[in-house]
PyMOL CGO cylinders between C-alpha atoms (Angstrom):
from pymol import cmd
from pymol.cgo import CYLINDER

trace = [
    CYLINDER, 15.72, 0.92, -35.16, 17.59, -1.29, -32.97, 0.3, 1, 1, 1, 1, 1, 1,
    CYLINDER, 17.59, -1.29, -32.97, 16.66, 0.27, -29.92, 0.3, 1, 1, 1, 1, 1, 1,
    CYLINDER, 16.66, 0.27, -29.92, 12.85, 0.02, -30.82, 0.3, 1, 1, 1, 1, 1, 1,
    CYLINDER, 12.85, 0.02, -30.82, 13.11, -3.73, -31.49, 0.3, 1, 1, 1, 1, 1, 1,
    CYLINDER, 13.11, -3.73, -31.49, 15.24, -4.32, -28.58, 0.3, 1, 1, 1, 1, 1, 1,
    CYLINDER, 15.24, -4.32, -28.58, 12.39, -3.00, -26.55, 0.3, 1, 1, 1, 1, 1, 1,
    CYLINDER, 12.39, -3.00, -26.55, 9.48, -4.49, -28.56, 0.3, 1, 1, 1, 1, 1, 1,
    CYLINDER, 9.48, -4.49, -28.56, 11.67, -8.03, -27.91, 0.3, 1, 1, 1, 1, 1, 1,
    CYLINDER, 11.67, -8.03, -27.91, 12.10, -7.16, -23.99, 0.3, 1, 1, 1, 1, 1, 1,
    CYLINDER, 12.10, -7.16, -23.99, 8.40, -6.41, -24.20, 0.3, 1, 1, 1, 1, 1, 1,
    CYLINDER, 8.40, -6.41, -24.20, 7.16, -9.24, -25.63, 0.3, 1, 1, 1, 1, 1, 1,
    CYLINDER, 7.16, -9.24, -25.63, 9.07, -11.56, -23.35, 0.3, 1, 1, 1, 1, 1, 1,
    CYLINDER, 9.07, -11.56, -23.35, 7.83, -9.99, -20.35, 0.3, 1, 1, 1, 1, 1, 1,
    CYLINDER, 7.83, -9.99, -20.35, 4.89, -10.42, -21.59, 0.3, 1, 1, 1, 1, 1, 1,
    CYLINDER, 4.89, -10.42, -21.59, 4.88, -14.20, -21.78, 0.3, 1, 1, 1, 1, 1, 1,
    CYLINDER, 4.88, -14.20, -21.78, 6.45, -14.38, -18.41, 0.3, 1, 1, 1, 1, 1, 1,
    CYLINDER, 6.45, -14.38, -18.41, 3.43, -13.27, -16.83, 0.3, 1, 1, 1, 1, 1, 1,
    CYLINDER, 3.43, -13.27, -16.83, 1.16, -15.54, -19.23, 0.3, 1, 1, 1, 1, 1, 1,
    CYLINDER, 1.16, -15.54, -19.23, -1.43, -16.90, -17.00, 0.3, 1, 1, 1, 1, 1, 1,
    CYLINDER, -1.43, -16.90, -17.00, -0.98, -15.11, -14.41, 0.3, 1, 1, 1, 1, 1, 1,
    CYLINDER, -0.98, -15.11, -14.41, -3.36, -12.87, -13.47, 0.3, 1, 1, 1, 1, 1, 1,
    CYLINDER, -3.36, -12.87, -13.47, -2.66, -8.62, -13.15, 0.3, 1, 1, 1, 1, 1, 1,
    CYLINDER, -2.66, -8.62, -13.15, -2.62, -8.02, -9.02, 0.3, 1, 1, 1, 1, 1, 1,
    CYLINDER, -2.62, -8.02, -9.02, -5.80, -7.11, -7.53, 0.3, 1, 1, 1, 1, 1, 1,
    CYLINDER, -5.80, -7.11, -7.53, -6.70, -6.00, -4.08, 0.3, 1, 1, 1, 1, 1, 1,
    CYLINDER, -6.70, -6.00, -4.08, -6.20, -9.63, -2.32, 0.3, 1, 1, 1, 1, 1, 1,
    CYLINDER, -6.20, -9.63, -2.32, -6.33, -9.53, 1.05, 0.3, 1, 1, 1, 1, 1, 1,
    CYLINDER, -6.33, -9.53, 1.05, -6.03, -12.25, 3.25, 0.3, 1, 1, 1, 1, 1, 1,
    CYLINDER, -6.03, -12.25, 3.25, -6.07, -12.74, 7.36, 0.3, 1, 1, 1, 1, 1, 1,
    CYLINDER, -6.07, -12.74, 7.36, -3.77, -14.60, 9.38, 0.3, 1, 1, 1, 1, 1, 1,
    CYLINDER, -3.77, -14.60, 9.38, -3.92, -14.94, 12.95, 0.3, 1, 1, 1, 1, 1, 1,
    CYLINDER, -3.92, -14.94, 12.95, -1.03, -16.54, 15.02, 0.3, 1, 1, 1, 1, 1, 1,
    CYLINDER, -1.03, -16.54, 15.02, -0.78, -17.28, 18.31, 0.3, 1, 1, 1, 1, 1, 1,
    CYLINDER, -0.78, -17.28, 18.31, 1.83, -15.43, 20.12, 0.3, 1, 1, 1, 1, 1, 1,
    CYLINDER, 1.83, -15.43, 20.12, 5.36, -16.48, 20.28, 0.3, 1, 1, 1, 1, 1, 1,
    CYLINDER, 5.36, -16.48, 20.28, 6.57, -16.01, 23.73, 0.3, 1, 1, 1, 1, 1, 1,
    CYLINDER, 6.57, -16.01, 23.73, 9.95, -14.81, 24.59, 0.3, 1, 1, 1, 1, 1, 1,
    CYLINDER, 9.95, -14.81, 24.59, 10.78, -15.26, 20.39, 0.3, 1, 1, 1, 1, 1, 1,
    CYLINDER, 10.78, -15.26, 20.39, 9.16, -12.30, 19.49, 0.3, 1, 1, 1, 1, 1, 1,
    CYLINDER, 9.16, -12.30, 19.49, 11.72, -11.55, 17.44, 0.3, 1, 1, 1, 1, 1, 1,
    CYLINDER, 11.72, -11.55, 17.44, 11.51, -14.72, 15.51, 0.3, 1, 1, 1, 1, 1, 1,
    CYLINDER, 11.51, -14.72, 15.51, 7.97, -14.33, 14.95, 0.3, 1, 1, 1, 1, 1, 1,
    CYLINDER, 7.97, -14.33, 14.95, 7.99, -10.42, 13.77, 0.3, 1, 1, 1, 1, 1, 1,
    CYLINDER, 7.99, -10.42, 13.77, 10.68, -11.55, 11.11, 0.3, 1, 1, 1, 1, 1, 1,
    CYLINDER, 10.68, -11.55, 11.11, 8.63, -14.89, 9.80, 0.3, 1, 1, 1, 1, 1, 1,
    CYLINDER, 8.63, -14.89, 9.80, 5.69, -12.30, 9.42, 0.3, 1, 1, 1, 1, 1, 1,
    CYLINDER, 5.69, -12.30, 9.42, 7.64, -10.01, 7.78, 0.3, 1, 1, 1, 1, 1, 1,
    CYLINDER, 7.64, -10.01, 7.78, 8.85, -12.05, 5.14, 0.3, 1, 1, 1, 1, 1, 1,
    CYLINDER, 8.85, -12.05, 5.14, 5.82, -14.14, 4.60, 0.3, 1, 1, 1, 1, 1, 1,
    CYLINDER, 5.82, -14.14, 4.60, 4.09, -11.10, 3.87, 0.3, 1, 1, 1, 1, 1, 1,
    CYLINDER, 4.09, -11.10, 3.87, 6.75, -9.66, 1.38, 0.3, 1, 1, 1, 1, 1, 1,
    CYLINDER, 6.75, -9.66, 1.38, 6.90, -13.13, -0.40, 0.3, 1, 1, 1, 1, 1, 1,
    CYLINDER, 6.90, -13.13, -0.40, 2.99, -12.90, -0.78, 0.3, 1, 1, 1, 1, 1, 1,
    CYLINDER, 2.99, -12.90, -0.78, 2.97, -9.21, -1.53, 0.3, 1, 1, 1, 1, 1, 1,
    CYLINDER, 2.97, -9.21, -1.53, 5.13, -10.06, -4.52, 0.3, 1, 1, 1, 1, 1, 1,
    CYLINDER, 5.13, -10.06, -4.52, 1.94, -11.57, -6.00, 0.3, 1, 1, 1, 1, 1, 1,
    CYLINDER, 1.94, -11.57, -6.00, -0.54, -8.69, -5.08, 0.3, 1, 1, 1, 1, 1, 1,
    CYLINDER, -0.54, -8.69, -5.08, -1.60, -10.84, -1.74, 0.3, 1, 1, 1, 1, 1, 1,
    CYLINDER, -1.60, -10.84, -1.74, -1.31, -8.54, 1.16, 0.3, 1, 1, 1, 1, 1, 1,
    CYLINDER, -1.31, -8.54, 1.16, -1.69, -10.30, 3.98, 0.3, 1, 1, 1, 1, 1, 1,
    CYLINDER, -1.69, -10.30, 3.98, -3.12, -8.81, 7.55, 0.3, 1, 1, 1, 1, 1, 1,
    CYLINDER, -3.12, -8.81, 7.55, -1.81, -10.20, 11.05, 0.3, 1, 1, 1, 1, 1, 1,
    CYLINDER, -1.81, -10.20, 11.05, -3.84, -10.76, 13.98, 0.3, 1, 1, 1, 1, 1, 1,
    CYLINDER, -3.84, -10.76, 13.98, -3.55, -12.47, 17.62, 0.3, 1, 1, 1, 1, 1, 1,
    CYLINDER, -3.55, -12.47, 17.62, -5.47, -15.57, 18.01, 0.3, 1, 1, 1, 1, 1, 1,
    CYLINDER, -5.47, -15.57, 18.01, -8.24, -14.38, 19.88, 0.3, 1, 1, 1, 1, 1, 1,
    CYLINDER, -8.24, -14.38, 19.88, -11.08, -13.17, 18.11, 0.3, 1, 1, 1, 1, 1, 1,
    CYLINDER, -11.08, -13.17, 18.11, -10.23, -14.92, 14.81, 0.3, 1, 1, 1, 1, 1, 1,
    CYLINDER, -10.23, -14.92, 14.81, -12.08, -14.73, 12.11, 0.3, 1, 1, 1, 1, 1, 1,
    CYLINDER, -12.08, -14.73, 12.11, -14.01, -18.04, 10.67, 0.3, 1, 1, 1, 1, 1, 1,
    CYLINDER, -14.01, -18.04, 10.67, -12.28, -17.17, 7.36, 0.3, 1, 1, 1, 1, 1, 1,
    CYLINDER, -12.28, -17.17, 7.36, -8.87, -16.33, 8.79, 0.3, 1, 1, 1, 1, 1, 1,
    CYLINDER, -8.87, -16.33, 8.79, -5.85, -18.76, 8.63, 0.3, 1, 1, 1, 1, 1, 1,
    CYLINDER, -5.85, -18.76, 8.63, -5.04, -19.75, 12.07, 0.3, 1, 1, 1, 1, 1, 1,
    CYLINDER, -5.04, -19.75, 12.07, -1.50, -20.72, 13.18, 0.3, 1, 1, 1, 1, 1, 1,
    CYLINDER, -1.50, -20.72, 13.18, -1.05, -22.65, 16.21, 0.3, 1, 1, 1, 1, 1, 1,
    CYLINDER, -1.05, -22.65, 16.21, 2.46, -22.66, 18.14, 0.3, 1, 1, 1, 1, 1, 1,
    CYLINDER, 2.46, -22.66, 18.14, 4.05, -26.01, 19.42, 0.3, 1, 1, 1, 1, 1, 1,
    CYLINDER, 4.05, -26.01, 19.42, 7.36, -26.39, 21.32, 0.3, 1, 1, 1, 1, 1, 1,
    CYLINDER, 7.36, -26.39, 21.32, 7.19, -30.06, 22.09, 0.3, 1, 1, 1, 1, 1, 1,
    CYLINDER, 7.19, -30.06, 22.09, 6.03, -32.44, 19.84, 0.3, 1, 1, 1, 1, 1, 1,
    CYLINDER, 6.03, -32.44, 19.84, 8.54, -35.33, 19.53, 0.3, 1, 1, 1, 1, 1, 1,
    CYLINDER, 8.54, -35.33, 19.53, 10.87, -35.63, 16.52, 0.3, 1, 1, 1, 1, 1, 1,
    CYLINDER, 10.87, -35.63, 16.52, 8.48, -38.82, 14.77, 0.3, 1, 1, 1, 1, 1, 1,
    CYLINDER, 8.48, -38.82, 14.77, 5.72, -36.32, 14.31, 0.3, 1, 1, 1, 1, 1, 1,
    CYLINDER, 5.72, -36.32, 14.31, 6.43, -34.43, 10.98, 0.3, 1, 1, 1, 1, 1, 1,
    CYLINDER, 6.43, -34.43, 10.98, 10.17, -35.28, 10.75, 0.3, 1, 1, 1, 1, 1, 1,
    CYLINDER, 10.17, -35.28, 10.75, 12.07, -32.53, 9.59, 0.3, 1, 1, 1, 1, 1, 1,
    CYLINDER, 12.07, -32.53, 9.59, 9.13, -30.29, 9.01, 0.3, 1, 1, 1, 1, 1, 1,
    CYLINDER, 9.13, -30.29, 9.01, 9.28, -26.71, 10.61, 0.3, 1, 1, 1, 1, 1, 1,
    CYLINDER, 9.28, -26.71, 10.61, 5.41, -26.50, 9.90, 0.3, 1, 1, 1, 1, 1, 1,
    CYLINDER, 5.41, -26.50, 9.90, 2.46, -28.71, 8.76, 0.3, 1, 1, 1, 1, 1, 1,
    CYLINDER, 2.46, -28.71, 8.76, -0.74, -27.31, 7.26, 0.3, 1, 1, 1, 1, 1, 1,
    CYLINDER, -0.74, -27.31, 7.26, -3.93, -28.86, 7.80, 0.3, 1, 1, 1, 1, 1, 1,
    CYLINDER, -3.93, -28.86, 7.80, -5.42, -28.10, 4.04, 0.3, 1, 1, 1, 1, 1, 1,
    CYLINDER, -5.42, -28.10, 4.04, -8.10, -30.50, 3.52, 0.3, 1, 1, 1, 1, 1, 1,
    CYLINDER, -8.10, -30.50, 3.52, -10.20, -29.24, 6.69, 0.3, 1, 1, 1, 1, 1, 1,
    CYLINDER, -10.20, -29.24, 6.69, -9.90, -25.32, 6.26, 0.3, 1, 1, 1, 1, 1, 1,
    CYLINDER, -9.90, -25.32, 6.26, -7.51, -23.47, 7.87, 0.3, 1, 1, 1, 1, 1, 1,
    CYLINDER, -7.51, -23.47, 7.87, -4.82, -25.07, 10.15, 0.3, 1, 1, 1, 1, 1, 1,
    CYLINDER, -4.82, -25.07, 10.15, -1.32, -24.38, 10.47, 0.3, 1, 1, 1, 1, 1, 1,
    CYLINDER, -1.32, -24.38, 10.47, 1.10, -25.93, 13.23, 0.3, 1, 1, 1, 1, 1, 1,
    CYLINDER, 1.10, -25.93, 13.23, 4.25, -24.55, 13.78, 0.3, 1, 1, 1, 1, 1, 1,
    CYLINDER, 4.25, -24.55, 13.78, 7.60, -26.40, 15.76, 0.3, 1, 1, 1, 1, 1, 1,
    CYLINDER, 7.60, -26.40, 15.76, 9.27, -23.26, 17.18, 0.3, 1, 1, 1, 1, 1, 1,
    CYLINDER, 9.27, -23.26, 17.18, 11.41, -25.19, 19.06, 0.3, 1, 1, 1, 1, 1, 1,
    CYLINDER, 11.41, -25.19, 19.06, 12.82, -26.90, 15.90, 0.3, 1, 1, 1, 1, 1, 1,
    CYLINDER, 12.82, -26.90, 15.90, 13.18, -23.21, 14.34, 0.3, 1, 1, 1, 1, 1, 1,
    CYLINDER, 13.18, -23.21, 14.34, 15.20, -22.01, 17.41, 0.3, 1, 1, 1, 1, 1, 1,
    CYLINDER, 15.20, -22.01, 17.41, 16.95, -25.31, 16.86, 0.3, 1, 1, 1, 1, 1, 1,
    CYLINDER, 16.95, -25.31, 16.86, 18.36, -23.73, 13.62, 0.3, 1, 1, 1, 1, 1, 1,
    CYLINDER, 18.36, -23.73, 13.62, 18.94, -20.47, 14.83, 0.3, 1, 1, 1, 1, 1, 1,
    CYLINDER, 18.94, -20.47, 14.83, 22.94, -21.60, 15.73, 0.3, 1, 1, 1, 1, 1, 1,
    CYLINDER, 22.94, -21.60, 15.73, 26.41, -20.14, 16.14, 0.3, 1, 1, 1, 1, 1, 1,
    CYLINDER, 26.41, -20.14, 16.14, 27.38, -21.41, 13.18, 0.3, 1, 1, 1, 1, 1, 1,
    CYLINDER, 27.38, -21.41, 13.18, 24.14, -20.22, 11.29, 0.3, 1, 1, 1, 1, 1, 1,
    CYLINDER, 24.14, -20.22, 11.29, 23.78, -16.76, 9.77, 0.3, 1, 1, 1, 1, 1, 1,
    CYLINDER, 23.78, -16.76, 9.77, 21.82, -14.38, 11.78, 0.3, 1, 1, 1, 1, 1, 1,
    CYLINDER, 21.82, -14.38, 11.78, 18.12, -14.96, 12.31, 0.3, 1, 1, 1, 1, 1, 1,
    CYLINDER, 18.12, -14.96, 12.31, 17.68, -17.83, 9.84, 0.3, 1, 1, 1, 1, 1, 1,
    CYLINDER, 17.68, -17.83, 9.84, 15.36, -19.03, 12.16, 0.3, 1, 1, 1, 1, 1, 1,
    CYLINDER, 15.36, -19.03, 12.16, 12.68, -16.30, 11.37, 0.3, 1, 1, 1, 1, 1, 1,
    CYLINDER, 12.68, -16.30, 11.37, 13.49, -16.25, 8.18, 0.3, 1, 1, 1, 1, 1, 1,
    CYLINDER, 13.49, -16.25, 8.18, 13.23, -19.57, 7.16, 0.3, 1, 1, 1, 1, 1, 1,
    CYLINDER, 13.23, -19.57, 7.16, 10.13, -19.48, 9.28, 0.3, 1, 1, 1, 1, 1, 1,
    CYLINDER, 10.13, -19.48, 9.28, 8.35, -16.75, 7.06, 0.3, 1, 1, 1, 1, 1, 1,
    CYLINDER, 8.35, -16.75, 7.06, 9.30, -19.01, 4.18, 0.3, 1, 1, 1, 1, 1, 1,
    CYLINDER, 9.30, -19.01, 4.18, 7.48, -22.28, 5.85, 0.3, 1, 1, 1, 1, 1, 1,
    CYLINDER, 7.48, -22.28, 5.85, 4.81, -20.18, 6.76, 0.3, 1, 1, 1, 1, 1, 1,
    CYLINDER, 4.81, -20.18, 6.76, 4.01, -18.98, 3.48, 0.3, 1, 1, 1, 1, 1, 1,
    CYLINDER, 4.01, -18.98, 3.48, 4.76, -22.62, 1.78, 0.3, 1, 1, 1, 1, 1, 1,
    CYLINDER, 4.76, -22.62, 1.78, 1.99, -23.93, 4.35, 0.3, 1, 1, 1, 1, 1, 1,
    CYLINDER, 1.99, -23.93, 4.35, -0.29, -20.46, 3.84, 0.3, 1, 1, 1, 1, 1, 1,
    CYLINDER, -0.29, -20.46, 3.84, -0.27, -21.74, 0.27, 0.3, 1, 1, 1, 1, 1, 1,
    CYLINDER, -0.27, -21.74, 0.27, -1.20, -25.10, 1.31, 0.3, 1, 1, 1, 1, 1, 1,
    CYLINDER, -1.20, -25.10, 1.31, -4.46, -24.00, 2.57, 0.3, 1, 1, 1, 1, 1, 1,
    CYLINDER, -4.46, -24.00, 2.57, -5.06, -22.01, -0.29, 0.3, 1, 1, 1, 1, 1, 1,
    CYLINDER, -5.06, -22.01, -0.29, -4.53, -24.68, -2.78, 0.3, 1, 1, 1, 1, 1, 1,
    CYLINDER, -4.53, -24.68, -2.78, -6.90, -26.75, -0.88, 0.3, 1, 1, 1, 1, 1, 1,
    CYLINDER, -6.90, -26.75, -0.88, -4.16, -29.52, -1.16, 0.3, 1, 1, 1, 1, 1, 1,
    CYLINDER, -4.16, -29.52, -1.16, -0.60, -30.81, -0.67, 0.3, 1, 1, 1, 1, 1, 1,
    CYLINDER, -0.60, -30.81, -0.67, 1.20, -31.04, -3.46, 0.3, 1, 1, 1, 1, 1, 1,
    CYLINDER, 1.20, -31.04, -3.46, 4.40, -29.52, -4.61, 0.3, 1, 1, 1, 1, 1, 1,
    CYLINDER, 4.40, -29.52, -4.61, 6.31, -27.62, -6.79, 0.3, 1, 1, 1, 1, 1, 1,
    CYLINDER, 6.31, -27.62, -6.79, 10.04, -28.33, -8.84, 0.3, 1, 1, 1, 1, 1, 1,
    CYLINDER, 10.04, -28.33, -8.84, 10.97, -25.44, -7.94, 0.3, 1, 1, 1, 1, 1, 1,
    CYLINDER, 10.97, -25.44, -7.94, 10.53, -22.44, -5.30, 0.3, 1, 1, 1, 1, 1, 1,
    CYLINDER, 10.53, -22.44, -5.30, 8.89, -21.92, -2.16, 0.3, 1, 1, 1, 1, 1, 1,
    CYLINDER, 8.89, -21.92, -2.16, 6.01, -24.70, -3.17, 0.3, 1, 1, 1, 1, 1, 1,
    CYLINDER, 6.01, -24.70, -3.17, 9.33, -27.42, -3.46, 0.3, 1, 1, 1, 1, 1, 1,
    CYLINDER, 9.33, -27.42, -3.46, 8.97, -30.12, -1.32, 0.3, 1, 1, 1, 1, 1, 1,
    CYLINDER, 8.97, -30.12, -1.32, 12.64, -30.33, 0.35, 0.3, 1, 1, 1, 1, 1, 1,
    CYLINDER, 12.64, -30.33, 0.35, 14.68, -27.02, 0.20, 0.3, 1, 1, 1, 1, 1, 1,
    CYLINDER, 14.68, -27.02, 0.20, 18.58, -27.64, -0.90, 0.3, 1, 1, 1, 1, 1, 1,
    CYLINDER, 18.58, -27.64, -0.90, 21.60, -25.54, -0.33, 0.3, 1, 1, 1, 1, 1, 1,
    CYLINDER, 21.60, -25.54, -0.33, 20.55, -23.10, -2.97, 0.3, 1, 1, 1, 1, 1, 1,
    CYLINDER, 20.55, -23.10, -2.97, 17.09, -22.64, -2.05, 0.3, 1, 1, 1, 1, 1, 1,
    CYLINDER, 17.09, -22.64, -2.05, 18.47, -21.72, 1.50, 0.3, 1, 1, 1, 1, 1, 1,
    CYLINDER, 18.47, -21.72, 1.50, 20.64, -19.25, 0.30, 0.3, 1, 1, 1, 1, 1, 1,
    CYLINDER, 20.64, -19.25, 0.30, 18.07, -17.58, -2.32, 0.3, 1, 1, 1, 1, 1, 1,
    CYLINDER, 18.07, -17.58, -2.32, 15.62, -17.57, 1.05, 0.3, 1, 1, 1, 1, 1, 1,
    CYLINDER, 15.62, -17.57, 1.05, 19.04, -15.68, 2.75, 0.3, 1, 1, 1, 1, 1, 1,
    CYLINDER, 19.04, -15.68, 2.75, 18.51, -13.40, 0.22, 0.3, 1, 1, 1, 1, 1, 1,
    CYLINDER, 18.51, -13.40, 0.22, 14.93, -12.97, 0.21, 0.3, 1, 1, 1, 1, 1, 1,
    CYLINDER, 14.93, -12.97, 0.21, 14.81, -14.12, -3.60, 0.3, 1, 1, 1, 1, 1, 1,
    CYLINDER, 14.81, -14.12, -3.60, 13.08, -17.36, -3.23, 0.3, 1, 1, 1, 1, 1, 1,
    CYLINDER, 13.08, -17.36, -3.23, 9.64, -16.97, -4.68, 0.3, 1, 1, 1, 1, 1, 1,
    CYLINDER, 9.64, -16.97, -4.68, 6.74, -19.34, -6.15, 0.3, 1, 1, 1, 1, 1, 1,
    CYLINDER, 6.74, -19.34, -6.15, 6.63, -20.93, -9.45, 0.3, 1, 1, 1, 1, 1, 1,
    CYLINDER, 6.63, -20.93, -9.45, 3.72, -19.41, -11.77, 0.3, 1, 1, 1, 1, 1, 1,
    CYLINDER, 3.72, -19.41, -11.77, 1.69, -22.77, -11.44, 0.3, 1, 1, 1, 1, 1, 1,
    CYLINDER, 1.69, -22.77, -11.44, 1.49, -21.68, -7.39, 0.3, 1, 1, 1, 1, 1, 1,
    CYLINDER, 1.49, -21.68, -7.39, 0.45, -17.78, -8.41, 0.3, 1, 1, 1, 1, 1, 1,
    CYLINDER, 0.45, -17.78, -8.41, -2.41, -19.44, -10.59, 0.3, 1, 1, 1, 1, 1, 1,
    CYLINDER, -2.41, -19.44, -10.59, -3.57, -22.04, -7.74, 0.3, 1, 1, 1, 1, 1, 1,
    CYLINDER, -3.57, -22.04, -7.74, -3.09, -19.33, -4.84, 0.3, 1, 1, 1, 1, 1, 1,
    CYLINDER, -3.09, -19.33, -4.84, -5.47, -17.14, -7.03, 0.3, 1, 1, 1, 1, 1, 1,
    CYLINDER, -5.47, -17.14, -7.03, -7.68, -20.03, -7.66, 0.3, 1, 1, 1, 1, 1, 1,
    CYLINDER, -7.68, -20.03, -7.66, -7.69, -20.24, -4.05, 0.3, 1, 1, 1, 1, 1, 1,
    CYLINDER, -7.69, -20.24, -4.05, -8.31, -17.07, -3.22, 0.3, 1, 1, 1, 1, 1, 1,
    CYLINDER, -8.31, -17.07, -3.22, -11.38, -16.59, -5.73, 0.3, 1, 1, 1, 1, 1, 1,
    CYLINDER, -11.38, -16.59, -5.73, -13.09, -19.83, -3.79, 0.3, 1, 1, 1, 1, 1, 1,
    CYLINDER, -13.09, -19.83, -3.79, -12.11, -17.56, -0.40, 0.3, 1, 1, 1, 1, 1, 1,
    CYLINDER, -12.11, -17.56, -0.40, -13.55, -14.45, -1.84, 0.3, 1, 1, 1, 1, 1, 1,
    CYLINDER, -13.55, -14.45, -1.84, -16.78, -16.61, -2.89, 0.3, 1, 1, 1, 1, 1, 1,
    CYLINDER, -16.78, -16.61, -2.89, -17.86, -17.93, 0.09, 0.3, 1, 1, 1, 1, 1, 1,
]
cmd.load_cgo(trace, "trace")
């Protein structure tokens, strides 16, 4: 008896977990990126874990080079020398309110990718920026969460739960990037 209501209990609270949020369907969405050159590396890994952090909400997300892009396709340009004023602190800016633009500093990411860092942070914390901006577009604005990749400033512990690849969105994001998505899938 105490086994069945344990269950029923575990149950019903995974149940309102998920409340709003919609069962995963067969999202797909396109990226293309203009290549990284001679931080391949870097840029295999950000993919990589943009792509699990989105596949953790039934979005499966398909790569391509810049050339040939799709008109529907997310497009992520590459800069290694914009000067420190433009986008302070930001590893990425996305471009939500006109479509589709993403602009990444690589040179700021390699800037983090230190001695005194843990391996390949750099690529890592790029996937993360990449998927906060990817949502960006989707939302169709900038605004941020409390918590999770959508939070405006990462701290100490948001770092180390991206370390971990445990960082993930709040449910409001899941809803909007769905939202999003449904507007995509319109068009």
């Amino acid at each position: 008896m105490r086994i069945t209501g344990l269950a029923l209990m575990i149950a019903a609270a995974a149940g309102s977990a998920w409340a709003g949020v919609r069962p995963a369907e067969s999202w797909q969405l396109t990226v293309c990126m203009e290549s990284v050159t001679n931080n391949t590396e870097i840029q295999n890994q950000a993919q990589t874990v943009a792509s699990r952090i989105f596949a953790g909400i039934g979005v499966k997300i398909r790569w391509r080079g810049s050339r040939n892009c799709p008109r529907e396709a997310i497009y992520v340009s590459v800069s290694s020398d914009k000067p420190a004023s433009d986008h302070p602190g930001a590893l990425a800016y996305a471009m939500p309110y006109g479509g589709r633009n993403i602009v990444v500093f690589l040179d700021r990411v390699v800037s983090l990718d230190r001695k005194d860092m843990p391996s390949s942070l750099g690529g890592r914390l790029l996937g993360y920026a990449l998927a906060h901006e990817m949502t960006h577009i989707l939302q169709g604005q900038v605004r941020h969460s409390e918590t999770g990749v959508m939070k405006a400033q990462w701290d100490a512990e948001d770092h180390h739960q991206i370390m971990l690849g445990r960082l993930g969105f709040a449910a409001e994001d899941v809803d909007l990037i769905y939202q999003g998505l449904d507007r995509r899938r319109s068009r």
